[in-house]
C-alpha positions in Angstrom: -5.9 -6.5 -8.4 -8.1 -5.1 -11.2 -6.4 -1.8 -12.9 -3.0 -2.5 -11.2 -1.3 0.3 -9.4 -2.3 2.8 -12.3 -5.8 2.3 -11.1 -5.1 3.3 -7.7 -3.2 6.3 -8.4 -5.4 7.6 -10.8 -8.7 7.0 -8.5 -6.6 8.6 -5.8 -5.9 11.6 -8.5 -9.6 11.6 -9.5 -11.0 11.7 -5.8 -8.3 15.0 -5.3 -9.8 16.4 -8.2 -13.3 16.1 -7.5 -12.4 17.5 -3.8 -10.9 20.6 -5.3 -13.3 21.0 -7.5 -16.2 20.7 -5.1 -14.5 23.5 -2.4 -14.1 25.8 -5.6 -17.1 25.7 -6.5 -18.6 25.9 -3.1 -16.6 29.2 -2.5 -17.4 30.7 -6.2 -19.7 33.6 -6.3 -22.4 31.7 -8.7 -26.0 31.4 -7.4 -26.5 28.7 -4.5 -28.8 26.6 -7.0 -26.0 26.2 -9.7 -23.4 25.4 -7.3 -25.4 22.9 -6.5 -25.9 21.9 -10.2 -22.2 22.0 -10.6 -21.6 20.3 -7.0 -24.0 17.4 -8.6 -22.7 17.2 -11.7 -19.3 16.9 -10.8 -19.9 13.9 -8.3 -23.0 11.8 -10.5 -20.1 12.1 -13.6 -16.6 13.0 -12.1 -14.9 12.7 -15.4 -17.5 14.4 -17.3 -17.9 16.8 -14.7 -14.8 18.3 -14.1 -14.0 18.7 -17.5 -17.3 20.7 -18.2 -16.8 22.8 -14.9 -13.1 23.3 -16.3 -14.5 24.5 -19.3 -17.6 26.1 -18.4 -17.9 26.6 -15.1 -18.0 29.5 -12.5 -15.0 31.6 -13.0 
């Protein structure tokens, strides 16, 4: 099993994440085109993106 049981749990914790993420971002008050930028970014590069929406993102 490639990446063990860390693997697992941390793909479970990442799909969670990008989940949240994506409802958040789908309720914010931000202009329908950049929830969609966000929306994309955050599922083409989840790790990227989450940390750049965390960071940057619709507040």
């Amino acid at each position: 099993m490639p990446g063990g049981p860390f693997g697992s749990i941390f793909g479970l914790l990442l799909l969670v994440a990008v989940i949240y993420a994506i409802v958040r971002i789908a309720q914010s008050g931000a202009e329908p085109v950049w929830k969609a930028v966000w929306i994309a970014g955050v599922i083409v590069v989840p790790i990227v993106g989450l940390i750049l929406w965390a960071l940057f993102g619709p507040k």
